[in-house]
CHARMM-style PDB file with segment names, atoms N, HN, CA, C and O in Angstrom:
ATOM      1  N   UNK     1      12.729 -20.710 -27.315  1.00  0.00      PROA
ATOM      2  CA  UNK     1      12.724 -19.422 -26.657  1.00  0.00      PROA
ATOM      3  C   UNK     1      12.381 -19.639 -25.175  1.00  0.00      PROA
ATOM      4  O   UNK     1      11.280 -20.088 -24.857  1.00  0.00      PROA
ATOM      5  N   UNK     2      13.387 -19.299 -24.202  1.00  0.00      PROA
ATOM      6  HN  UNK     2      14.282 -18.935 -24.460  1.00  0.00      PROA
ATOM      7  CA  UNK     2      13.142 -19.022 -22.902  1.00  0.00      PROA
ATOM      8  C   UNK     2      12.138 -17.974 -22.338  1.00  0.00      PROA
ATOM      9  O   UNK     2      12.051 -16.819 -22.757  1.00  0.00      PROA
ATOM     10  N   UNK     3      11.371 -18.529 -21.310  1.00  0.00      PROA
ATOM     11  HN  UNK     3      11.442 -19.466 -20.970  1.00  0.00      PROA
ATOM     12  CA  UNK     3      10.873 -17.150 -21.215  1.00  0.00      PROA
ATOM     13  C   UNK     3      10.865 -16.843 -19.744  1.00  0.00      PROA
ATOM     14  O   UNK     3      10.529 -17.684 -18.910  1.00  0.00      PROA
ATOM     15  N   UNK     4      11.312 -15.395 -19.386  1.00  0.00      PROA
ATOM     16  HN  UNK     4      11.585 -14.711 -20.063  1.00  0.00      PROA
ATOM     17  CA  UNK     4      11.818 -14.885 -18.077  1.00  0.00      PROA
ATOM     18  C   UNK     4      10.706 -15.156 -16.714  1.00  0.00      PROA
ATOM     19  O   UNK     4      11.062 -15.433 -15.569  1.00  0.00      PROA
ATOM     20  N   UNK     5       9.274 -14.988 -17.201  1.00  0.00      PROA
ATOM     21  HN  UNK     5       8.985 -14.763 -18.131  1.00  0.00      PROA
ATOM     22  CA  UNK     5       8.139 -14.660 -16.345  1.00  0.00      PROA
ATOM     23  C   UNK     5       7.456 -16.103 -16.879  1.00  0.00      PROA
ATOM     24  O   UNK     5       7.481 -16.518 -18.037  1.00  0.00      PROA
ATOM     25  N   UNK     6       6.868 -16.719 -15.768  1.00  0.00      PROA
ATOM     26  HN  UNK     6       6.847 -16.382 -14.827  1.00  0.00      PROA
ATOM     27  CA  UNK     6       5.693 -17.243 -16.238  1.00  0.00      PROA
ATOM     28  C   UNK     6       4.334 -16.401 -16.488  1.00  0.00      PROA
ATOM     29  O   UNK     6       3.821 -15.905 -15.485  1.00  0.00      PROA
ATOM     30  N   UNK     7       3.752 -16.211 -17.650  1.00  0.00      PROA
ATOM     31  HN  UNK     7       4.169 -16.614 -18.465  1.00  0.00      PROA
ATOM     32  CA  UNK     7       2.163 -16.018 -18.477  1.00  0.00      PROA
ATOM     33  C   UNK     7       1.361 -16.071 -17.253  1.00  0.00      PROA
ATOM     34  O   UNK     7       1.438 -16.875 -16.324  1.00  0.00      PROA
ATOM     35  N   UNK     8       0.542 -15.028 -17.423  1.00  0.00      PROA
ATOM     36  HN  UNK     8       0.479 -14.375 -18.178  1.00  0.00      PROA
ATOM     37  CA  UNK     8      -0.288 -14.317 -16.265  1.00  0.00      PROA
ATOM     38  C   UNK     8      -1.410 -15.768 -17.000  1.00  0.00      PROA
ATOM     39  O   UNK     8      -0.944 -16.263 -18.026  1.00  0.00      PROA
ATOM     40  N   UNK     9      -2.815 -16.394 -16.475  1.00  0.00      PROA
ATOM     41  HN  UNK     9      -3.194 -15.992 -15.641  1.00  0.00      PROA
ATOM     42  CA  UNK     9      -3.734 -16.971 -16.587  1.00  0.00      PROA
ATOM     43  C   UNK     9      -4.451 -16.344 -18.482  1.00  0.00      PROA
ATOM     44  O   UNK     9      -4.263 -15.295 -19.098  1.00  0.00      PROA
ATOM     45  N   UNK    10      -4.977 -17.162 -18.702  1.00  0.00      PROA
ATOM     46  HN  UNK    10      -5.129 -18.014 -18.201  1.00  0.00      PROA
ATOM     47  CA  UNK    10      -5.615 -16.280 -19.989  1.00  0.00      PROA
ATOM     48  C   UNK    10      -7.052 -15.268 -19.669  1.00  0.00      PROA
ATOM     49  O   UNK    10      -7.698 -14.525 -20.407  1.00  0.00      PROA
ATOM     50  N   UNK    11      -7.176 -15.599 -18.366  1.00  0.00      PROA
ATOM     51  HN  UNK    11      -6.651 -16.203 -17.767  1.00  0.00      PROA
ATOM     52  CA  UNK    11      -8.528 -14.334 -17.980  1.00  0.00      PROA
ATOM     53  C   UNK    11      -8.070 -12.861 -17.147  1.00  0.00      PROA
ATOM     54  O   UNK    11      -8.745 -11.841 -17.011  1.00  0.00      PROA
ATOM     55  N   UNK    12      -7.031 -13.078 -16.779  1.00  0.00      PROA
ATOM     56  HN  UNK    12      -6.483 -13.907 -16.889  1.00  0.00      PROA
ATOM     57  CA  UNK    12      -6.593 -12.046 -16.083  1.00  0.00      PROA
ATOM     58  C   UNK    12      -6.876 -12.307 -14.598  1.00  0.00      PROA
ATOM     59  O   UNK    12      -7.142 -11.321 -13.911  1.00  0.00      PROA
ATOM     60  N   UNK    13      -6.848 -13.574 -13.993  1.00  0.00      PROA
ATOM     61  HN  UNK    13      -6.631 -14.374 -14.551  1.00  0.00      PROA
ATOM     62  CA  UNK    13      -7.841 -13.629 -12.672  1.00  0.00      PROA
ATOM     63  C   UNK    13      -6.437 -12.627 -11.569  1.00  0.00      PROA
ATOM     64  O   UNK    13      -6.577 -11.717 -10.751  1.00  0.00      PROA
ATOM     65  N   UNK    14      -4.862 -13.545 -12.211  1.00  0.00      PROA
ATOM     66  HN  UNK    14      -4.748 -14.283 -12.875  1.00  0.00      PROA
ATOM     67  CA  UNK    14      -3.791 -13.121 -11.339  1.00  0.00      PROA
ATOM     68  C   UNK    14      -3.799 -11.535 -11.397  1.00  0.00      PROA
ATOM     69  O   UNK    14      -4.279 -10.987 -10.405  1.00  0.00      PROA
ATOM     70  N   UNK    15      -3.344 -10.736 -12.399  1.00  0.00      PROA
ATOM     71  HN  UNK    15      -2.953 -11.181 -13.205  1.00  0.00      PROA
ATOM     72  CA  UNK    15      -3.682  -9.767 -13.155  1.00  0.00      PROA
ATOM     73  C   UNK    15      -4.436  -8.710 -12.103  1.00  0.00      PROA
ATOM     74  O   UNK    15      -3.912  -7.714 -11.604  1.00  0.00      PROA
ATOM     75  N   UNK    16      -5.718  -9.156 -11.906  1.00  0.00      PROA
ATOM     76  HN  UNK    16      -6.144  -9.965 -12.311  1.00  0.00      PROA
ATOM     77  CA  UNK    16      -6.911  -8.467 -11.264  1.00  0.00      PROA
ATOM     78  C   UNK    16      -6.334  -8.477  -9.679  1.00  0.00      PROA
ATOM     79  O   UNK    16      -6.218  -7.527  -8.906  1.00  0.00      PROA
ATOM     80  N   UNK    17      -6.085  -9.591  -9.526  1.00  0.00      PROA
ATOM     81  HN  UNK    17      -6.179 -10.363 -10.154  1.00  0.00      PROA
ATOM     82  CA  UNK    17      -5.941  -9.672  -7.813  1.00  0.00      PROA
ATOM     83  C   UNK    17      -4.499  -8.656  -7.337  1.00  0.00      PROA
ATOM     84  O   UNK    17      -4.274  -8.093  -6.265  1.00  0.00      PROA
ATOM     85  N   UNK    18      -3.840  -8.696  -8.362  1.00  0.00      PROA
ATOM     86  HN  UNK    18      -4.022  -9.154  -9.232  1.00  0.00      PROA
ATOM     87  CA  UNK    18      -2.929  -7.864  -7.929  1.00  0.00      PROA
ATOM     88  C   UNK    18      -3.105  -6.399  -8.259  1.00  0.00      PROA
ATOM     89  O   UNK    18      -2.449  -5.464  -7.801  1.00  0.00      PROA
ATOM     90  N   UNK    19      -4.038  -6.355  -9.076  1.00  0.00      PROA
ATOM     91  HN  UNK    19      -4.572  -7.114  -9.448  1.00  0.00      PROA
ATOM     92  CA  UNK    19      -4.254  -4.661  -9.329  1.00  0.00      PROA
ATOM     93  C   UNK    19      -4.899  -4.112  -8.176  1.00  0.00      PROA
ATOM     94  O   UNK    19      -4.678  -3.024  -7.644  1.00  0.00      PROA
ATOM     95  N   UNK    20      -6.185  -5.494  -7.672  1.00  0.00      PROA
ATOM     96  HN  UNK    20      -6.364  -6.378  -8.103  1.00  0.00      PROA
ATOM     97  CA  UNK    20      -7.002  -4.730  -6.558  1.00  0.00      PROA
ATOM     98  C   UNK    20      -5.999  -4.669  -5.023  1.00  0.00      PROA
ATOM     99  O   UNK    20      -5.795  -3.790  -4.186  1.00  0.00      PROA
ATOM    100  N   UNK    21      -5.593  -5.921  -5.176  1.00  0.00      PROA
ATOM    101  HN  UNK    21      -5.758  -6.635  -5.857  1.00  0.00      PROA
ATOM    102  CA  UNK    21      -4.358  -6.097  -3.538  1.00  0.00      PROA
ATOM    103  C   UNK    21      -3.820  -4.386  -3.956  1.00  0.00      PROA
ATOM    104  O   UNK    21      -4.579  -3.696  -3.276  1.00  0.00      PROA
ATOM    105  N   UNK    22      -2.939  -3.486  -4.695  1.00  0.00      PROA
ATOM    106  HN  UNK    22      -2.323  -4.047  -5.247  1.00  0.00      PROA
ATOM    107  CA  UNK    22      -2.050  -2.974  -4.758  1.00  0.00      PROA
ATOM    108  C   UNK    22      -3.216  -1.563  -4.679  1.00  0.00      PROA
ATOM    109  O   UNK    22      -2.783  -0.511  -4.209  1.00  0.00      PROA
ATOM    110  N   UNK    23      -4.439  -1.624  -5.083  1.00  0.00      PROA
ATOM    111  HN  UNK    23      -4.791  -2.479  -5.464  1.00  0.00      PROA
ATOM    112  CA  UNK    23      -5.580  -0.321  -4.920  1.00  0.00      PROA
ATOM    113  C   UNK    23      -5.409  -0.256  -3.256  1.00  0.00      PROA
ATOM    114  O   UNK    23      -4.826   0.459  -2.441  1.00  0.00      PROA
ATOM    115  N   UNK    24      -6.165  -1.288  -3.250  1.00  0.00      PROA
ATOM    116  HN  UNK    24      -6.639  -1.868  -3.912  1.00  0.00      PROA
ATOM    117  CA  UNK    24      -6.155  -1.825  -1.836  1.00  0.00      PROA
ATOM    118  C   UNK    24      -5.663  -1.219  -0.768  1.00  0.00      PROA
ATOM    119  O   UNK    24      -6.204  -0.629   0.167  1.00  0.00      PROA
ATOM    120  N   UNK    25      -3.899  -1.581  -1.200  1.00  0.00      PROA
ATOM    121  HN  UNK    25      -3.460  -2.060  -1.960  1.00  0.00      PROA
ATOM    122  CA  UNK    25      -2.965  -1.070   0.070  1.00  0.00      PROA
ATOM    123  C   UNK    25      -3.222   0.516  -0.031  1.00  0.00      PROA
ATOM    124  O   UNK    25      -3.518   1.194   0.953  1.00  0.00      PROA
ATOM    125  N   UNK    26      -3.075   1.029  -1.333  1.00  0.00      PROA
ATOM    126  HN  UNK    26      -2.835   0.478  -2.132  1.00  0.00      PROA
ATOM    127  CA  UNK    26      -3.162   2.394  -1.577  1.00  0.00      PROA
ATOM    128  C   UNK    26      -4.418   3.655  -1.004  1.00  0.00      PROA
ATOM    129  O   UNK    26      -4.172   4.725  -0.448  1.00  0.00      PROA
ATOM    130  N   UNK    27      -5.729   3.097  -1.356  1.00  0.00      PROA
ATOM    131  HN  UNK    27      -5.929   2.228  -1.808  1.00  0.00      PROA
ATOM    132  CA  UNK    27      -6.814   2.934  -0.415  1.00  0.00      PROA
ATOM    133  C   UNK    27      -6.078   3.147   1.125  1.00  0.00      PROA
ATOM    134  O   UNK    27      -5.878   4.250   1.634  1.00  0.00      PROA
ATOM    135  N   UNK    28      -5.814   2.158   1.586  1.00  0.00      PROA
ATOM    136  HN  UNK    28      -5.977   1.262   1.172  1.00  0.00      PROA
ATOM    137  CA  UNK    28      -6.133   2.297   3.371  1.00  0.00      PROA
ATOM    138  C   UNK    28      -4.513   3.385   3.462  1.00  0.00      PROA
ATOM    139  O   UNK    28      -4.702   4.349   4.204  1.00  0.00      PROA
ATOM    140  N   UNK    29      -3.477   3.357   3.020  1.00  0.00      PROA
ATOM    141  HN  UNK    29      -3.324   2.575   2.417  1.00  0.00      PROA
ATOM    142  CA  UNK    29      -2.668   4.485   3.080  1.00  0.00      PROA
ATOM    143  C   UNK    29      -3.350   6.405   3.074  1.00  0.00      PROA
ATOM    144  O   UNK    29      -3.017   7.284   3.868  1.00  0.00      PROA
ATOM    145  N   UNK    30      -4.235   6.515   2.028  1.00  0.00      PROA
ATOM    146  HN  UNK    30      -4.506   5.801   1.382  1.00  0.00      PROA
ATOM    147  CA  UNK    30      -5.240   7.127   2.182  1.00  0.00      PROA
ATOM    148  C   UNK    30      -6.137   7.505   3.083  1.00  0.00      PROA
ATOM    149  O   UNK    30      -6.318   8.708   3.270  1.00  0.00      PROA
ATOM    150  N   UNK    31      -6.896   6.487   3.841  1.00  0.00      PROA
ATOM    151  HN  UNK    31      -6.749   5.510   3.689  1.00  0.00      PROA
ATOM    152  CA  UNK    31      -7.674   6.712   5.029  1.00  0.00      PROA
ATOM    153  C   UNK    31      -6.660   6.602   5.865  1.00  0.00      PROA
ATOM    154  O   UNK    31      -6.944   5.627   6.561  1.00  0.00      PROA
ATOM    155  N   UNK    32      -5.841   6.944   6.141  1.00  0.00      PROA
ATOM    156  HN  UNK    32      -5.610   7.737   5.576  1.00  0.00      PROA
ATOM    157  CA  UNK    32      -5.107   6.817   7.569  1.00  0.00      PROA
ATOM    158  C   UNK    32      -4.261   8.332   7.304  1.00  0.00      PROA
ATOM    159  O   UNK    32      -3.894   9.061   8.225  1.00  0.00      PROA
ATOM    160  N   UNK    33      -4.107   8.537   6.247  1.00  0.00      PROA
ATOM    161  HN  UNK    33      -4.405   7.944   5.498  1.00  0.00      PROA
ATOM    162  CA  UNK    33      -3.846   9.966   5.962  1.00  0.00      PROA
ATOM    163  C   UNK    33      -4.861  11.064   6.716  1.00  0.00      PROA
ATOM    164  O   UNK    33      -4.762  11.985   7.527  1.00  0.00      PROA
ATOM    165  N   UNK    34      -5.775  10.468   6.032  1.00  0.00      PROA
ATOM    166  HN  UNK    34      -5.855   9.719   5.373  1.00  0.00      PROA
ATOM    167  CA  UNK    34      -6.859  11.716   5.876  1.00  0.00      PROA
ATOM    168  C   UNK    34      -7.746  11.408   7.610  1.00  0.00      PROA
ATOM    169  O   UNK    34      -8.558  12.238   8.019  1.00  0.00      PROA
ATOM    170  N   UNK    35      -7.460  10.317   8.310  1.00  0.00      PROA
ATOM    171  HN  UNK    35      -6.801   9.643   7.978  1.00  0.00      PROA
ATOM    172  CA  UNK    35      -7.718  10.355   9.709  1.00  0.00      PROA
ATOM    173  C   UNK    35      -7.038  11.296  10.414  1.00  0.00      PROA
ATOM    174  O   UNK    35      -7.536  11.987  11.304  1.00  0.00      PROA
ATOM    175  N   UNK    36      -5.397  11.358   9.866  1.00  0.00      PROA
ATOM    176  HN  UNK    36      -4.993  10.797   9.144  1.00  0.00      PROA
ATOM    177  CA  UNK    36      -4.842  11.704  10.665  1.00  0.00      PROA
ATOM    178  C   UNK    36      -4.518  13.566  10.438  1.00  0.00      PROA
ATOM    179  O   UNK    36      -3.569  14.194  10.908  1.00  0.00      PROA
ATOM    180  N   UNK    37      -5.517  14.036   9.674  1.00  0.00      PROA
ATOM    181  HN  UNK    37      -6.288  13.525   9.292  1.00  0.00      PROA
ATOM    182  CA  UNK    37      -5.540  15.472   9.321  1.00  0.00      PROA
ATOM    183  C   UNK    37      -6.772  15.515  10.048  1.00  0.00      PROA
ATOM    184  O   UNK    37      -6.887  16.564  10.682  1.00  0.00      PROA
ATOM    185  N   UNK    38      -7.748  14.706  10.166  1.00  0.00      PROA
ATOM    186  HN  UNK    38      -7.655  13.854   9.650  1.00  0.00      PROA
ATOM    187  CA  UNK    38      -9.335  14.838  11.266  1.00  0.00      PROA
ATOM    188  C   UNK    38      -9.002  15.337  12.476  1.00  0.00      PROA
ATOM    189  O   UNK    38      -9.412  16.322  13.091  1.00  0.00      PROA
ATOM    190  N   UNK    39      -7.721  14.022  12.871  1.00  0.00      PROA
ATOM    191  HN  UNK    39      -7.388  13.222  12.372  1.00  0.00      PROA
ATOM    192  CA  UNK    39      -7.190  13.854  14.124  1.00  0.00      PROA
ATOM    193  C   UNK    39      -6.573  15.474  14.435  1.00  0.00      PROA
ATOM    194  O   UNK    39      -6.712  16.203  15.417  1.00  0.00      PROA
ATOM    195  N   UNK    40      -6.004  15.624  13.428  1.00  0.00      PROA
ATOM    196  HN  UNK    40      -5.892  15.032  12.630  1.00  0.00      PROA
ATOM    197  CA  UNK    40      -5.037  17.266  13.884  1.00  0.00      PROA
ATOM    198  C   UNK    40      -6.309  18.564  14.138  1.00  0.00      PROA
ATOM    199  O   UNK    40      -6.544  19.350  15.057  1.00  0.00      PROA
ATOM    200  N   UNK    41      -7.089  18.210  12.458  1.00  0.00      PROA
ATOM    201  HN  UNK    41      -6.899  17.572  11.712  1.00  0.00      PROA
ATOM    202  CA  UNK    41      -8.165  19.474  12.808  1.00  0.00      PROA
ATOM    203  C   UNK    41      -9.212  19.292  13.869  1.00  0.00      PROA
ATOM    204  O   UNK    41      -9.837  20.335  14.064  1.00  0.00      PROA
ATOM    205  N   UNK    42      -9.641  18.144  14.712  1.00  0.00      PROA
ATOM    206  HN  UNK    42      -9.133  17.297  14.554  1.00  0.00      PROA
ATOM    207  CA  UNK    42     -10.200  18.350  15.557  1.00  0.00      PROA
ATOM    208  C   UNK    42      -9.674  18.575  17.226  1.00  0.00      PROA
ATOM    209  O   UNK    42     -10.478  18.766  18.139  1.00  0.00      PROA
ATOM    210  N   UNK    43      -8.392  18.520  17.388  1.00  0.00      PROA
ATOM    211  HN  UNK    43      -7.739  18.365  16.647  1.00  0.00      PROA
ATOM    212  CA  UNK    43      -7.458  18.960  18.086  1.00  0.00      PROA
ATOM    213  C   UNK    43      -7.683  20.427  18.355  1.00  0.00      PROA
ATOM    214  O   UNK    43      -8.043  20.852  19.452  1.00  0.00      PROA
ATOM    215  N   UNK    44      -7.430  21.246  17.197  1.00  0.00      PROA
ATOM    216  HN  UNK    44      -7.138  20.900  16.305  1.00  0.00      PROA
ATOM    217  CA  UNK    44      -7.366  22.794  16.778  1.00  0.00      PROA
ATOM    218  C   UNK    44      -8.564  22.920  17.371  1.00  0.00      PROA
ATOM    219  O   UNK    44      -8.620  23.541  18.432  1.00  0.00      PROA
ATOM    220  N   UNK    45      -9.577  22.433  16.877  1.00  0.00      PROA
ATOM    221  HN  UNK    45      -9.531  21.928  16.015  1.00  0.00      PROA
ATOM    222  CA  UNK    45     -11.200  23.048  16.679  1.00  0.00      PROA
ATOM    223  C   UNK    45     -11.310  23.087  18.463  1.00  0.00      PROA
ATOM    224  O   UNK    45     -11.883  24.039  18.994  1.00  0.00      PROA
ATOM    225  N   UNK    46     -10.770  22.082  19.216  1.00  0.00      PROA
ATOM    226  HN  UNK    46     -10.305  21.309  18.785  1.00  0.00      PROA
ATOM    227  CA  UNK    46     -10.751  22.202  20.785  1.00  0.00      PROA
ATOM    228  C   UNK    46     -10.026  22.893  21.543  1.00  0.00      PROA
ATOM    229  O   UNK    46     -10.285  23.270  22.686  1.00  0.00      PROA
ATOM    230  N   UNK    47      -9.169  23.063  20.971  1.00  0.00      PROA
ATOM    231  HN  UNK    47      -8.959  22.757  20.042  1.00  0.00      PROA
ATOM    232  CA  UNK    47      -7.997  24.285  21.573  1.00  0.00      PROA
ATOM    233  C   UNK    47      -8.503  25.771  21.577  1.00  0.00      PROA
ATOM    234  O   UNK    47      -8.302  26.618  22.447  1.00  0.00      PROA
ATOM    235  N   UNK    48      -9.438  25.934  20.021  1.00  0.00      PROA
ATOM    236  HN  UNK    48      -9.602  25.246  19.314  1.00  0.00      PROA
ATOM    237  CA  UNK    48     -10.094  27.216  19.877  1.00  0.00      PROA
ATOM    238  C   UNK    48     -11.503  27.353  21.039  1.00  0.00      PROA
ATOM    239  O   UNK    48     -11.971  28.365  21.560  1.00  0.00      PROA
ATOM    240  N   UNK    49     -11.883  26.018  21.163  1.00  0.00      PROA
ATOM    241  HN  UNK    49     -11.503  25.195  20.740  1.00  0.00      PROA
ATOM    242  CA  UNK    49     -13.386  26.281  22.059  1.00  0.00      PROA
ATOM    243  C   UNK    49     -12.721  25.886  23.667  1.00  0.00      PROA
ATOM    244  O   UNK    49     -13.484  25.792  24.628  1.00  0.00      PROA
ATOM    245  N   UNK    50     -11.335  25.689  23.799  1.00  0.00      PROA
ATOM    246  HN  UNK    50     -10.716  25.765  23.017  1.00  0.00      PROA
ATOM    247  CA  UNK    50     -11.252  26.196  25.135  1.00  0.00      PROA
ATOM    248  C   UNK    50     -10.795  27.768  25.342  1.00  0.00      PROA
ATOM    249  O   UNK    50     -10.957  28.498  26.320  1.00  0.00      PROA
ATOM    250  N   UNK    51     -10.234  27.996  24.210  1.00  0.00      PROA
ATOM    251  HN  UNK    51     -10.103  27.403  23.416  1.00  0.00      PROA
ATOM    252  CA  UNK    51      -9.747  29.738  24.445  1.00  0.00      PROA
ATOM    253  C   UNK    51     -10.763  30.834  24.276  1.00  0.00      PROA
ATOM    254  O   UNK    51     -10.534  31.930  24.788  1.00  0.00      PROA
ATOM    255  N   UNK    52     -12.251  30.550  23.361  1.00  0.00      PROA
ATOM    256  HN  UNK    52     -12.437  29.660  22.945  1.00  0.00      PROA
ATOM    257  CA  UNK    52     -13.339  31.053  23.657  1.00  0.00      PROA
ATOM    258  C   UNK    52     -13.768  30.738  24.635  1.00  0.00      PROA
ATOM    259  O   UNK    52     -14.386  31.772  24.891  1.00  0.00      PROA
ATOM    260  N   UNK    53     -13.969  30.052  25.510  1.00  0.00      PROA
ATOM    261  HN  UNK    53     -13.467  29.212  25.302  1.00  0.00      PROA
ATOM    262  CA  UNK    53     -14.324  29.361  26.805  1.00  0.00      PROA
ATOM    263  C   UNK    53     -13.883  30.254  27.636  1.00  0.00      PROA
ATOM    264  O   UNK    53     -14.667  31.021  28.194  1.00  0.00      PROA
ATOM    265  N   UNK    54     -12.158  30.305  27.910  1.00  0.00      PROA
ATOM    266  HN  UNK    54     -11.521  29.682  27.457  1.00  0.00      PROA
ATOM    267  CA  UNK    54     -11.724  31.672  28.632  1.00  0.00      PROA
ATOM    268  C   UNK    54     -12.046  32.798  28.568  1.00  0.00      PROA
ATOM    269  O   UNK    54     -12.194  33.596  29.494  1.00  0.00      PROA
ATOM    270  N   UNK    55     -12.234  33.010  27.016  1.00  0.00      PROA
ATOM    271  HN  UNK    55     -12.114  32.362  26.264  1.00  0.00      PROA
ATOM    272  CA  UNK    55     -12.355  34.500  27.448  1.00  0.00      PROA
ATOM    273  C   UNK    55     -13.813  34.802  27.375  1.00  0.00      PROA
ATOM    274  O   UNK    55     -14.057  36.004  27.487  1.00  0.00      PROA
ATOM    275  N   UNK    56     -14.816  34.045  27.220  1.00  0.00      PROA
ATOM    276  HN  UNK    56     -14.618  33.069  27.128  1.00  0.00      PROA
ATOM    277  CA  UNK    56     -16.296  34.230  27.688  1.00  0.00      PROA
ATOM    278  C   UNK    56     -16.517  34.228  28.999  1.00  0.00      PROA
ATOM    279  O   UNK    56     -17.630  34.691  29.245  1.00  0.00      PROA
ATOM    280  N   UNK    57     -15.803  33.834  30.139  1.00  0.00      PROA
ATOM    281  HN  UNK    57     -14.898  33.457  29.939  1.00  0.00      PROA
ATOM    282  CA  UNK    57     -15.770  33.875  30.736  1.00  0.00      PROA
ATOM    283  C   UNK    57     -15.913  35.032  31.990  1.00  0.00      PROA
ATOM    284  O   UNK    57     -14.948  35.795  31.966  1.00  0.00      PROA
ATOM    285  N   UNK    58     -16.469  35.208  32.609  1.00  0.00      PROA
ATOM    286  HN  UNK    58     -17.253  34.587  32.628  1.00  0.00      PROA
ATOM    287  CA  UNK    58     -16.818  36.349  33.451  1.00  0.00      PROA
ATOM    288  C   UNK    58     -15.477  36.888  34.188  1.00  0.00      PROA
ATOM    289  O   UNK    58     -14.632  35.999  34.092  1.00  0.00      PROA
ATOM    290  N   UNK    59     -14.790  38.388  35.124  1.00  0.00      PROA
ATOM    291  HN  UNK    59     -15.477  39.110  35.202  1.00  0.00      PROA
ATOM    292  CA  UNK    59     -13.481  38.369  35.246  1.00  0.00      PROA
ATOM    293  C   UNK    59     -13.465  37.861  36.193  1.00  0.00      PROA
ATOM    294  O   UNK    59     -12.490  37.112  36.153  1.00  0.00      PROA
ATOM    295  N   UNK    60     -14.307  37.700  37.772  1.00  0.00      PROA
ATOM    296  HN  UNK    60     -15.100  38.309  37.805  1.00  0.00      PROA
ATOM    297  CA  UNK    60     -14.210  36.976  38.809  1.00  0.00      PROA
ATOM    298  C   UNK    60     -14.037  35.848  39.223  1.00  0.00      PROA
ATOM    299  O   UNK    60     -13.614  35.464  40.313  1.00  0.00      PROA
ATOM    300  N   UNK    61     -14.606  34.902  37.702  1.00  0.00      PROA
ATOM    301  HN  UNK    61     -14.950  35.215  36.817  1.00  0.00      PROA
ATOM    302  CA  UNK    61     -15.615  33.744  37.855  1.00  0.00      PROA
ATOM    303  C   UNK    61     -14.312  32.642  37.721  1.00  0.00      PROA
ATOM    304  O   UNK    61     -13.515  32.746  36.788  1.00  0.00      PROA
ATOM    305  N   UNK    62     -14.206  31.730  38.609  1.00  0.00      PROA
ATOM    306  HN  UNK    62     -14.853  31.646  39.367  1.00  0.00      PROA
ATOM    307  CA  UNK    62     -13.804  30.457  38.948  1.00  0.00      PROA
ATOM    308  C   UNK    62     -14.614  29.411  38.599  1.00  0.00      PROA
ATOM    309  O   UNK    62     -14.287  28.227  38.674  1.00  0.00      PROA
ATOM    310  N   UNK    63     -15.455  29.749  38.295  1.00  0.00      PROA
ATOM    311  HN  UNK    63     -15.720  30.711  38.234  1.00  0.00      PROA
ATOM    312  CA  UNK    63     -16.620  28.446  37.564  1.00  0.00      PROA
ATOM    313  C   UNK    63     -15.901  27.248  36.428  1.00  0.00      PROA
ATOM    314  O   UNK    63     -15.995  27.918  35.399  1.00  0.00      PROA
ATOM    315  N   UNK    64     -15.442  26.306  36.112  1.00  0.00      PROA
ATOM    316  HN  UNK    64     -15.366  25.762  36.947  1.00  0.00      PROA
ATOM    317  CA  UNK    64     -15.035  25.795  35.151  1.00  0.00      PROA
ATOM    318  C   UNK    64     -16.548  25.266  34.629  1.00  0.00      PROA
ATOM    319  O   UNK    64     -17.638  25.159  35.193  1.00  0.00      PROA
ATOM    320  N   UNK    65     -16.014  24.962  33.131  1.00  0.00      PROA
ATOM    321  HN  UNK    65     -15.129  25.048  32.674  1.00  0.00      PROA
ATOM    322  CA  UNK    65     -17.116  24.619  32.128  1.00  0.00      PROA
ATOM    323  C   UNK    65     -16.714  23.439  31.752  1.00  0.00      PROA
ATOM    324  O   UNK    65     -17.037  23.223  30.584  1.00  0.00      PROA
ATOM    325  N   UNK    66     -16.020  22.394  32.352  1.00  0.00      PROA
ATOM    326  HN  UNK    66     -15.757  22.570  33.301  1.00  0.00      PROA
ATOM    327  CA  UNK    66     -16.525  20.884  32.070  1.00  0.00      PROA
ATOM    328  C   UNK    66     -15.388  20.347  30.877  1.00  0.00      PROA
ATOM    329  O   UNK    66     -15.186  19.167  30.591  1.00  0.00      PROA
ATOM    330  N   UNK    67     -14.741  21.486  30.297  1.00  0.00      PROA
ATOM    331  HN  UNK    67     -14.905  22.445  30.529  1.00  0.00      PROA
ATOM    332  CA  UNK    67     -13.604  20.896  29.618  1.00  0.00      PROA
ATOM    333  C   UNK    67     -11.843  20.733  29.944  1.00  0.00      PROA
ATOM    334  OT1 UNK    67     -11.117  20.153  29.137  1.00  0.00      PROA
TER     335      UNK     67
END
């Protein structure tokens, strides 16, 4: 009998390394997701505290506030 694959180790060492390599990649696909929804909502969250910024603002006042 031929056989197509060579037999993973009898402990699973190959087995393991490729389950964790393949978590792994999946994992950091994940954090780069979820950075990049931080990245968007803290964008927003600054856009909103410059447009409260304006309109707290006094009607004369030329003063800028540093952002």
């Amino acid at each position: 009998m031929t056989m197509l694959f060579q037999p993973l180790d009898s402990d699973g060492h190959k087995r393991s390394e490729l389950y964790h390599a393949a978590r792994l990649s999946m994992l950091q696909c994940r954090v780069l997701t979820r950075f990049d929804r931080v990245e968007e909502a803290a964008d927003k969250v600054q856009a909103a505290a410059e447009l409260f910024a304006e309109a707290a603002r006094p009607v004369g006042s030329t003063q800028t506030l540093g952002m």
